[in-house]
FIKOL-618848 format. One record per residue: residue number from 1; x, z, y of N, C-alpha, C, O in turn. Coordinates in steps of 0.2 Angstrom, whole numbers, plus 2048, in hexadecimal, padded with zeros to 3 digits. Layout:
<atoms>
<atom k="NUM" n_east="X" n_up="Z" n_north="Y" ca_east="X" ca_up="Z" ca_north="Y" c_east="X" c_up="Z" c_north="Y" o_east="X" o_up="Z" o_north="Y"/>
...
</atoms>
This chain:
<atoms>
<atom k="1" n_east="7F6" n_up="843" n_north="829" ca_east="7F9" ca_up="83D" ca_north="82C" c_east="7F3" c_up="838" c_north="82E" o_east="7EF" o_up="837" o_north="829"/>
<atom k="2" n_east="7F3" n_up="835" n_north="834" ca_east="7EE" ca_up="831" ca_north="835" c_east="7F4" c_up="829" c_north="837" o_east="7F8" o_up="829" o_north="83C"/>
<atom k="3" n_east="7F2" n_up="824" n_north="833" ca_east="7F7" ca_up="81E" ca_north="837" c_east="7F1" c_up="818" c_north="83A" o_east="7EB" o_up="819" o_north="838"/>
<atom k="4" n_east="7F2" n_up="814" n_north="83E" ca_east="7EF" ca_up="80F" ca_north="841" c_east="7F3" c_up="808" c_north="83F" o_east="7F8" o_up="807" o_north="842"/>
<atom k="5" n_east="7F0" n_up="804" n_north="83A" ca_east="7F1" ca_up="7FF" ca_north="836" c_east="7F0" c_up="7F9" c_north="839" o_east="7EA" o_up="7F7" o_north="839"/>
<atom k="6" n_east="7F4" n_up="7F4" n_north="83C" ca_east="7F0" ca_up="7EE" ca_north="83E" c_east="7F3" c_up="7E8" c_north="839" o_east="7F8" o_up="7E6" o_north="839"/>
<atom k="7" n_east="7EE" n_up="7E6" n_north="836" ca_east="7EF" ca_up="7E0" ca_north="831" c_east="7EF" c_up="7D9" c_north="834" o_east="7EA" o_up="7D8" o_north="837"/>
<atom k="8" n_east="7F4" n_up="7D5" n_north="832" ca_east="7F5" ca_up="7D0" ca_north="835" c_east="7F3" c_up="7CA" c_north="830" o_east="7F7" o_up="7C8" o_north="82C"/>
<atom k="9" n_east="7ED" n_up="7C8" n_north="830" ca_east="7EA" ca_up="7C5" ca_north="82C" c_east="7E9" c_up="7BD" c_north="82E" o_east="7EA" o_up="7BC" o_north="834"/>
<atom k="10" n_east="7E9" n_up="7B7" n_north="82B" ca_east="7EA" ca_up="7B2" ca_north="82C" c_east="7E8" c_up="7AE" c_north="832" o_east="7EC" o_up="7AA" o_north="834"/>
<atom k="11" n_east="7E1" n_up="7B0" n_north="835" ca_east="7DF" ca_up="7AE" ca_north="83A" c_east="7DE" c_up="7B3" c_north="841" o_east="7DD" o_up="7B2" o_north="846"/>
<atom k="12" n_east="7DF" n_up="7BB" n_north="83C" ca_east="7DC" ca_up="7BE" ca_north="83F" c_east="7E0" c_up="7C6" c_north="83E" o_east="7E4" o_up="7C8" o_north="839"/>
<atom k="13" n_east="7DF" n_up="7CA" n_north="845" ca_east="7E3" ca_up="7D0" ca_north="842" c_east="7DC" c_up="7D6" c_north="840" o_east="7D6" o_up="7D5" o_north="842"/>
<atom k="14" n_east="7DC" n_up="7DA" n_north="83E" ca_east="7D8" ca_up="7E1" ca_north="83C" c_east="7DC" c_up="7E7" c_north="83C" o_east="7E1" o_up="7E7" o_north="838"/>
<atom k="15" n_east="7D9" n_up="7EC" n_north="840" ca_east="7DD" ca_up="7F3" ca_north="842" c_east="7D8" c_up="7F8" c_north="83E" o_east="7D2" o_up="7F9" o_north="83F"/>
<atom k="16" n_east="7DD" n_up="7FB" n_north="839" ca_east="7D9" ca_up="800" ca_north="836" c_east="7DB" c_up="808" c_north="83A" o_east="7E0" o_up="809" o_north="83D"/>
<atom k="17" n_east="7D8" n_up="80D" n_north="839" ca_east="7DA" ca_up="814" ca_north="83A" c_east="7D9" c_up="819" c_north="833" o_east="7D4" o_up="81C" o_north="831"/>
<atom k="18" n_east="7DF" n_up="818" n_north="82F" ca_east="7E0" ca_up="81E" ca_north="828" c_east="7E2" c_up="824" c_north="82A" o_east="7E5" o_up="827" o_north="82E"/>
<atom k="19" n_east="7DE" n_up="828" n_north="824" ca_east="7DF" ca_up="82E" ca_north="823" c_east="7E7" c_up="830" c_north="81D" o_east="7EA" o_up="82B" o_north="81A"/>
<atom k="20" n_east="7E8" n_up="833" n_north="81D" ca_east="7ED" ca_up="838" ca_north="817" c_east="7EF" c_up="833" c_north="812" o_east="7F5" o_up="831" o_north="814"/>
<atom k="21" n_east="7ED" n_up="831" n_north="80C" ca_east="7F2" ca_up="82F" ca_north="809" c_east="7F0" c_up="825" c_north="80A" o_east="7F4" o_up="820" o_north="809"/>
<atom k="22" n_east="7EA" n_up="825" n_north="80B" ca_east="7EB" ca_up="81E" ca_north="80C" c_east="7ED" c_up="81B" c_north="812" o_east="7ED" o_up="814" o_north="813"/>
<atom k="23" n_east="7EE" n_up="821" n_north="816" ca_east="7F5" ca_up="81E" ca_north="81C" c_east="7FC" c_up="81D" c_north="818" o_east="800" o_up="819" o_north="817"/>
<atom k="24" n_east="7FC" n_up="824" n_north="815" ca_east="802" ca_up="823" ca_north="813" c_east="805" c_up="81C" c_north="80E" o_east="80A" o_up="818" o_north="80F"/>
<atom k="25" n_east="7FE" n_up="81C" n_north="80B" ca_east="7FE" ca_up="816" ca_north="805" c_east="802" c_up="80E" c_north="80C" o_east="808" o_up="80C" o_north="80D"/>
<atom k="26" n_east="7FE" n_up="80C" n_north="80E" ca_east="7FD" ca_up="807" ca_north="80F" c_east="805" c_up="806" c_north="815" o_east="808" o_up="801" o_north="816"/>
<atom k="27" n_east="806" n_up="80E" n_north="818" ca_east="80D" ca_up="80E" ca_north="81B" c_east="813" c_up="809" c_north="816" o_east="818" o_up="805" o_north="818"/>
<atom k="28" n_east="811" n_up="80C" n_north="811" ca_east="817" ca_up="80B" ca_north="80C" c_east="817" c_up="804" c_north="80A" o_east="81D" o_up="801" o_north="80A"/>
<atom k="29" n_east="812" n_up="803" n_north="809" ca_east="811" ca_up="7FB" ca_north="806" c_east="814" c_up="7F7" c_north="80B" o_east="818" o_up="7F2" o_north="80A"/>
<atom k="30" n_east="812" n_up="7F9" n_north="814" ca_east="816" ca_up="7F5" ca_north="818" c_east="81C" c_up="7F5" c_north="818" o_east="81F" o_up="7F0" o_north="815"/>
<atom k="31" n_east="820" n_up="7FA" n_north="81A" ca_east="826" ca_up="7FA" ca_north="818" c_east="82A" c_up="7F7" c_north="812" o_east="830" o_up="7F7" o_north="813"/>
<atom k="32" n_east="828" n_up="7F6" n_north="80D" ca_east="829" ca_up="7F6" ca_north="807" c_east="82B" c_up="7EE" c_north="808" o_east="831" o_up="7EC" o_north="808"/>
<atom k="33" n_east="825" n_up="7EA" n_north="80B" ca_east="827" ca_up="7E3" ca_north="80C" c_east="825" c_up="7E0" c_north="807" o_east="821" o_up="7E3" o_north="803"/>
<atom k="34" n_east="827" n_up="7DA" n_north="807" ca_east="826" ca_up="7D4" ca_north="7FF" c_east="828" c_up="7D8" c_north="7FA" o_east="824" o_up="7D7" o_north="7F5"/>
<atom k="35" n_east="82B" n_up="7DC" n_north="7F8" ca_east="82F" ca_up="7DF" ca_north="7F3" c_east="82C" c_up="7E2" c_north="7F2" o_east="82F" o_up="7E6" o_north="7EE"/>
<atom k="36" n_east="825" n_up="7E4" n_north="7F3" ca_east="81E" ca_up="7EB" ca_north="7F3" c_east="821" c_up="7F2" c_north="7F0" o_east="827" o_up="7F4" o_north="7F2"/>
<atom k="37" n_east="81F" n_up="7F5" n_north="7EC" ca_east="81F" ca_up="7F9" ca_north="7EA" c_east="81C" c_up="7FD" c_north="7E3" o_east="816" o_up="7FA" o_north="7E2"/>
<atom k="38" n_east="81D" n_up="801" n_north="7DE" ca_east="81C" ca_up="801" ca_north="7DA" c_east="81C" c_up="80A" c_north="7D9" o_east="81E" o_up="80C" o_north="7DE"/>
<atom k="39" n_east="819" n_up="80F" n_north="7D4" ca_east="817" ca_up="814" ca_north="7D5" c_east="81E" c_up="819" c_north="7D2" o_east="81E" o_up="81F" o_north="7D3"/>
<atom k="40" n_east="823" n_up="815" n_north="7D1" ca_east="82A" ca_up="815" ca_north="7CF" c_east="82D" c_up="816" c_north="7D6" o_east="82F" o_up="81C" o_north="7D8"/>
<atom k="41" n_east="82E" n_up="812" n_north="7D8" ca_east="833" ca_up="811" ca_north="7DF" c_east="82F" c_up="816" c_north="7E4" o_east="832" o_up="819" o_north="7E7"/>
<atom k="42" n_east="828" n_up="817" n_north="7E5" ca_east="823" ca_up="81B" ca_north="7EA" c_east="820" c_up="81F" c_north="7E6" o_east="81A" o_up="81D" o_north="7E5"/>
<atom k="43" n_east="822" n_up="826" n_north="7E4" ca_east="81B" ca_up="82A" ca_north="7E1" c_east="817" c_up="82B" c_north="7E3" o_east="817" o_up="82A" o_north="7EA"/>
<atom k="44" n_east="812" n_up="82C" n_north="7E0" ca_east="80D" ca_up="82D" ca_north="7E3" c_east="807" c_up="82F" c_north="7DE" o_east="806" o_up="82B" o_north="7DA"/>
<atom k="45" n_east="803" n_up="834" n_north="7DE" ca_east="7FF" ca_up="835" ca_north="7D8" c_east="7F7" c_up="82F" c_north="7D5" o_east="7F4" o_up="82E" o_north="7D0"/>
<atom k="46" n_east="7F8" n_up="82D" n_north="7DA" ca_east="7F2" ca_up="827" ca_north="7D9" c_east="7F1" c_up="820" c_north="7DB" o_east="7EC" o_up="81E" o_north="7DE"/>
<atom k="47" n_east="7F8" n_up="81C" n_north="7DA" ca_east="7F9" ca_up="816" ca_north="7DE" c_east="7F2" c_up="810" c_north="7DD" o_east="7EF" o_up="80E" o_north="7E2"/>
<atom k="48" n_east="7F1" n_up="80F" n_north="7D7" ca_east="7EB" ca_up="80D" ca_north="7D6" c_east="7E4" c_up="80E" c_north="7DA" o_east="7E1" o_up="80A" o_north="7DD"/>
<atom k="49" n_east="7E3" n_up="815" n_north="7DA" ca_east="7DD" ca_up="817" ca_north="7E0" c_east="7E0" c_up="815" c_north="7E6" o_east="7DE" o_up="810" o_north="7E8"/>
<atom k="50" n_east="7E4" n_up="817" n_north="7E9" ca_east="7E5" ca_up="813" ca_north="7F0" c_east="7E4" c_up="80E" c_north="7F0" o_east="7DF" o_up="80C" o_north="7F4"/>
<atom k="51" n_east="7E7" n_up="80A" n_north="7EC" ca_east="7E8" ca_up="800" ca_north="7EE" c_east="7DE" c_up="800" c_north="7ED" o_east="7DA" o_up="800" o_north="7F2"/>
<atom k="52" n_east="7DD" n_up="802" n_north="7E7" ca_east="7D7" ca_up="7FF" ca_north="7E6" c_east="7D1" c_up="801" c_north="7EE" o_east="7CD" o_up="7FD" o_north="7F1"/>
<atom k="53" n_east="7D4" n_up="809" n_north="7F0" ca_east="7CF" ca_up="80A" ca_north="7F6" c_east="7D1" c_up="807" c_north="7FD" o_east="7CC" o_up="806" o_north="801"/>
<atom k="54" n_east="7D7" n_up="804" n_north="7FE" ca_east="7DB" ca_up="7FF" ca_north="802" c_east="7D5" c_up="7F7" c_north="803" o_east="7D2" o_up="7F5" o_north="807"/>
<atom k="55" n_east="7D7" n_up="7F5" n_north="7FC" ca_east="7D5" ca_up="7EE" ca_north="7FB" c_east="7CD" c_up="7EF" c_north="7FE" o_east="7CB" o_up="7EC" o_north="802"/>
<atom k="56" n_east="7C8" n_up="7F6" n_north="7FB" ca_east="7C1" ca_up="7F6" ca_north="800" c_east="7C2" c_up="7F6" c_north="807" o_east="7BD" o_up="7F5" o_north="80A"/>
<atom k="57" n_east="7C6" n_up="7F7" n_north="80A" ca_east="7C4" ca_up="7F8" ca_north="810" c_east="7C9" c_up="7EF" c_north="812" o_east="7C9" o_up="7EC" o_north="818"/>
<atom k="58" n_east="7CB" n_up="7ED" n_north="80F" ca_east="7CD" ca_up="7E5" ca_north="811" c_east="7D4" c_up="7E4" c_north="811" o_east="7D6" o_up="7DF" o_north="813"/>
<atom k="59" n_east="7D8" n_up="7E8" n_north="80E" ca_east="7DE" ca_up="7E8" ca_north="80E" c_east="7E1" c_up="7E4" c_north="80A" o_east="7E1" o_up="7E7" o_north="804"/>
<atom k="60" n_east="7E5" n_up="7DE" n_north="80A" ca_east="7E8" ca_up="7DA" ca_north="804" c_east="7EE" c_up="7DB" c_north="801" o_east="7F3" o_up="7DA" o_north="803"/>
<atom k="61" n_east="7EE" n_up="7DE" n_north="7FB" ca_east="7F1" ca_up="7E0" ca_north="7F7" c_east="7F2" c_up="7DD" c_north="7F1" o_east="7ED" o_up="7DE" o_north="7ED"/>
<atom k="62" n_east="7F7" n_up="7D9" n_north="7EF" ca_east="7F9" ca_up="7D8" ca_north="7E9" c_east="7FB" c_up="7DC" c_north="7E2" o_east="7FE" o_up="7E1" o_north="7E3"/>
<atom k="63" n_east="7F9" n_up="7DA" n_north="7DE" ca_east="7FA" ca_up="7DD" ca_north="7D6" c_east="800" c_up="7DB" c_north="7D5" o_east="7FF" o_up="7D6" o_north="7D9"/>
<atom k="64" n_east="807" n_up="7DA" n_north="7D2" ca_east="809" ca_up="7D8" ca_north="7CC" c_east="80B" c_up="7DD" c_north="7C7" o_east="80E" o_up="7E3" o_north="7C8"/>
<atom k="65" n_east="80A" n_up="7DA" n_north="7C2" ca_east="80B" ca_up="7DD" ca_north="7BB" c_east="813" c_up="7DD" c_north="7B7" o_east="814" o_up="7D8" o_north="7B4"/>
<atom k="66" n_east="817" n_up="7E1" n_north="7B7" ca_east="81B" ca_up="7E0" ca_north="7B6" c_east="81E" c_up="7E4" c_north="7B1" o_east="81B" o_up="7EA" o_north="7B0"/>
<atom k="67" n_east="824" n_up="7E2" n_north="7AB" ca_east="823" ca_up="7E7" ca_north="7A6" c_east="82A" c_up="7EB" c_north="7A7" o_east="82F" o_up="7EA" o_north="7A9"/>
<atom k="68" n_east="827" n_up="7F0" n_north="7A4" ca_east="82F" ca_up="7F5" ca_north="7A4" c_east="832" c_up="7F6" c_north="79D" o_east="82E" o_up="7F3" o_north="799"/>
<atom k="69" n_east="838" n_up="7FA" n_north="79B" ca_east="83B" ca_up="7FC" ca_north="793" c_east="83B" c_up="805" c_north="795" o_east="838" o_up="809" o_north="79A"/>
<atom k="70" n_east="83D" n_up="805" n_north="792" ca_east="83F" ca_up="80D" ca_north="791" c_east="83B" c_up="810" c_north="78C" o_east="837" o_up="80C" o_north="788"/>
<atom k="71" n_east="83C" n_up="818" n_north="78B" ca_east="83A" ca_up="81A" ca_north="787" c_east="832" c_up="819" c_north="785" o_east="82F" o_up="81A" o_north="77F"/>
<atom k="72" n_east="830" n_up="817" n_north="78B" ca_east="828" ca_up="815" ca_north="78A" c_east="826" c_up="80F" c_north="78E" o_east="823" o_up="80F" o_north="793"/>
<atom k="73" n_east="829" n_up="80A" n_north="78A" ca_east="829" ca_up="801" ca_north="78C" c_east="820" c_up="801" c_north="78E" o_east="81C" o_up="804" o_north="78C"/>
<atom k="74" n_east="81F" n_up="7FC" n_north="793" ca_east="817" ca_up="7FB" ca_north="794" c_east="819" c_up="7F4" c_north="79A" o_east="81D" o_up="7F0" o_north="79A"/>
<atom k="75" n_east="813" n_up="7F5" n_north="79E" ca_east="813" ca_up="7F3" ca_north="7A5" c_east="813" c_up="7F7" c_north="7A9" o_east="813" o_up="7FD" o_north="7A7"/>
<atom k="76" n_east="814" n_up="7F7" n_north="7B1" ca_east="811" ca_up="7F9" ca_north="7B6" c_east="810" c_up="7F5" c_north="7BC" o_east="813" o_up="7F0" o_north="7BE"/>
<atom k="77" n_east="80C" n_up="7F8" n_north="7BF" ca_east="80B" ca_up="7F1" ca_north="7C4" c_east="80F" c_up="7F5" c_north="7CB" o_east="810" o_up="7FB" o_north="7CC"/>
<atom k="78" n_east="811" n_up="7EE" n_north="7CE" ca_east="814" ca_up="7EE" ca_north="7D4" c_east="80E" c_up="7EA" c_north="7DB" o_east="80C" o_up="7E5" o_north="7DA"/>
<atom k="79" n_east="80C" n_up="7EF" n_north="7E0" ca_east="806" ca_up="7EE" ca_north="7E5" c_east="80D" c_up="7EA" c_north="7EB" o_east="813" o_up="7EC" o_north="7EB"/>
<atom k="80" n_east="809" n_up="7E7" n_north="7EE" ca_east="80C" ca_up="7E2" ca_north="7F3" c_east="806" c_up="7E0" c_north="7F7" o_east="801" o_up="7DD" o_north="7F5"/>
<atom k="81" n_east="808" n_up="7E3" n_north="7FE" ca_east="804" ca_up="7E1" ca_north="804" c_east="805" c_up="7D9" c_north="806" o_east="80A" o_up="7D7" o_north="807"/>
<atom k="82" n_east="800" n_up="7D7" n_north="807" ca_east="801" ca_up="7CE" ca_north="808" c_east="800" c_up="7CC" c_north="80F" o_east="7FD" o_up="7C7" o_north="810"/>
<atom k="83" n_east="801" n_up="7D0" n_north="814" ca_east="802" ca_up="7CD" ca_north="81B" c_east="805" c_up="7D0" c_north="81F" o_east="809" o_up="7D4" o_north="81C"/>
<atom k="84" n_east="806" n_up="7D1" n_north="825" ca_east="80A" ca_up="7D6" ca_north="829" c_east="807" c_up="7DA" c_north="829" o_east="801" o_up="7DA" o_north="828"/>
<atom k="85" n_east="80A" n_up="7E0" n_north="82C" ca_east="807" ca_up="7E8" ca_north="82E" c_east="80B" c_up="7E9" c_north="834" o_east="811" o_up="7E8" o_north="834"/>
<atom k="86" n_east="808" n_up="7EC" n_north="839" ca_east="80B" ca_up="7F0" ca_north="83D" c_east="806" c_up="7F6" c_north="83C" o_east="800" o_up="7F6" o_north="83C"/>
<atom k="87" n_east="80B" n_up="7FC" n_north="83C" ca_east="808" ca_up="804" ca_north="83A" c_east="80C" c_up="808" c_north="840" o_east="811" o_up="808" o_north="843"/>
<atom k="88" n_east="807" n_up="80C" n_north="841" ca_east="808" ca_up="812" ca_north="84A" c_east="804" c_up="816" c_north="845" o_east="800" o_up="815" o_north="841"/>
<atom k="89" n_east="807" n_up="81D" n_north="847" ca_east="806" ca_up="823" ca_north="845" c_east="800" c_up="824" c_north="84C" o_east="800" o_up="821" o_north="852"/>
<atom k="90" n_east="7FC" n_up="829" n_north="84B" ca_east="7F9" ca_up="82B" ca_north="84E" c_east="7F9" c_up="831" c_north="84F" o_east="7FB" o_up="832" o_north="854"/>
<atom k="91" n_east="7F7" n_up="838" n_north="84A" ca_east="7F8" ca_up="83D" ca_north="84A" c_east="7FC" c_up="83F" c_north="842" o_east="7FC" o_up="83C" o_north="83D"/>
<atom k="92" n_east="7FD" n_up="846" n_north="844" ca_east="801" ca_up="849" ca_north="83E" c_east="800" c_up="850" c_north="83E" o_east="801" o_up="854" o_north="843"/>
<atom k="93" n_east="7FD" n_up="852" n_north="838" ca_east="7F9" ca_up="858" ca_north="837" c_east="7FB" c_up="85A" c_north="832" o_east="7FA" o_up="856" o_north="82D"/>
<atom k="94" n_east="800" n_up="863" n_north="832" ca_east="804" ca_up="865" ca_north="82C" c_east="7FF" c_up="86B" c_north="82B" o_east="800" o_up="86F" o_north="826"/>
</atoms>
């Protein structure tokens, strides 16, 4: 999957072209909205690598820290995109 990413950033817009899951990644994050997303609500096997390889290419992603119970009480974090996105698919390769 290839998406074309345009970030709507304060003064300024930037148009990315992703590949495979960090199309995928940053599709979801838009969609997701203020309400971001968490590795729970979006599987995904390396949430962490995305955002982290997102944030290098300039991509504004929030952290929050959030705690959970269950059988194995901890944290997890929940990522959230901080500006608008418009996403166009570009091609799709099965």
């Amino acid at each position: 999957m290839k998406i074309r990413a345009t970030l709507h950033l304060s003064e300024q817009s930037r148009t990315l072209d992703l590949n495979g899951r960090l199309g995928w990644a940053v599709t979801q994050l838009a969609e997701a909205g203020p309400k971001g997303v968490t590795p729970i609500t979006r599987p995904a096997p390396r949430w962490s690598g995305y955002v982290f390889d997102l944030r290098e290419l300039g991509v504004p992603i929030e952290t929050i820290m959030e705690p959970h119970e269950g059988s194995y009480p901890g944290m997890h974090a929940r990522y959230v995109l901080t500006c608008e996105a418009e996403i166009s698919l570009l091609d799709w390769e099965v």
